[in-house]
Structure formats: C-alpha cells, structure tokens
C-alpha positions, 0 to 999 in steps of 0.5 A: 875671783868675779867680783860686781860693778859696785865692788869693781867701783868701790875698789876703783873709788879706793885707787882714785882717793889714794891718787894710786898710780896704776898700770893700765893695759887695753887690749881688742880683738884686733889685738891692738894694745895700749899701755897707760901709768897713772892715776884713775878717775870714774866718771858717774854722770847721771843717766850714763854708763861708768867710765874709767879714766887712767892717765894724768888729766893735763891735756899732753899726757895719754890716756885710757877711756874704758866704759864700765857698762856691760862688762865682767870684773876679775880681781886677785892678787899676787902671793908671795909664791908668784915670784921665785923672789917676791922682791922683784915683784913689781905689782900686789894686786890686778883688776881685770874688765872684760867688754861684751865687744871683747876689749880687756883692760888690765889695771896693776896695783904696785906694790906698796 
C-alpha cells in the first residue's frame, strides 16, 4: 500500500530506535544493484532533504545513502500465505522508496 514521507519516516524512526538490522537493496536504471544488511540512520538536517543511511557506522563497513526527497513510499508485509512454508520465511515486512530519477531502494524487516 502507498503510504507518505512522514509515515515512511516514522516507520523508519521505529527500525532505527529498534537498532533493526534490515536488508537493504538499490537498484538504478542502469540496472546497478547494491546490497547492504545492517541498521538504519535518517539524517534530518535543518533546511536538507531526508536521507536514509543503512550499514554500520564504523568507517570499513559499506554502506547505502538514499535521499528521501521527491520519492514515493511502498509498504506491505508478508502473510503466511506467501511461503508454502511460512518458516522459511526469512522476512515479515518491506518497504519499498521510489526515486523521481528511478533509483528503488528496498528494505527488509526479518522476521522476528
């Protein structure tokens, strides 16, 4: 279901509080694919776009940027009928941030 910024970011608030470790998933146009697991950060400067960070914050771990502005927010989350069986399921719920430039970022939630 579409869902707005501020619920995207409350929602985002919530994993980062939680210190959830999430699977992250960009993909471009080009079709370039980056894949990141680990905790999220939003940055909220004053006068600046939102950006979403996901990776650990040491200095030798990758990580995924993604602006927040100008975007369009999917979430939904996986029922049991998903899976033929649901404990293989490996994640319960996904959000899913589409760029006006056409980059996609994908974020996870395992499953608890």
């Amino acid at each position: 279901m579409k869902i707005t910024l501020e619920e995207a970011l409350a929602l985002l608030g919530k994993y980062a509080e939680e210190r959830t470790s999430v699977l992250a998933v960009v993909g471009s146009p080009s079709r370039s694919i980056a894949r990141v697991t680990g905790p999220i950060r939003v940055s909220l400067a004053d006068g600046v776009s939102p950006h979403l960070i996901v990776g650990k914050e040491d200095d030798t771990s990758d990580q995924i940027k993604f602006r927040l502005s100008d975007c369009m927010f999917e979430y939904g989350e996986f029922g049991d009928d998903d899976a033929e069986d649901s404990g293989d399921r490996r994640f319960e719920a996904f959000l899913v941030v589409g760029s006006s430039k056409g980059d996609t970022l994908s974020l996870f939630e395992p499953k608890s």
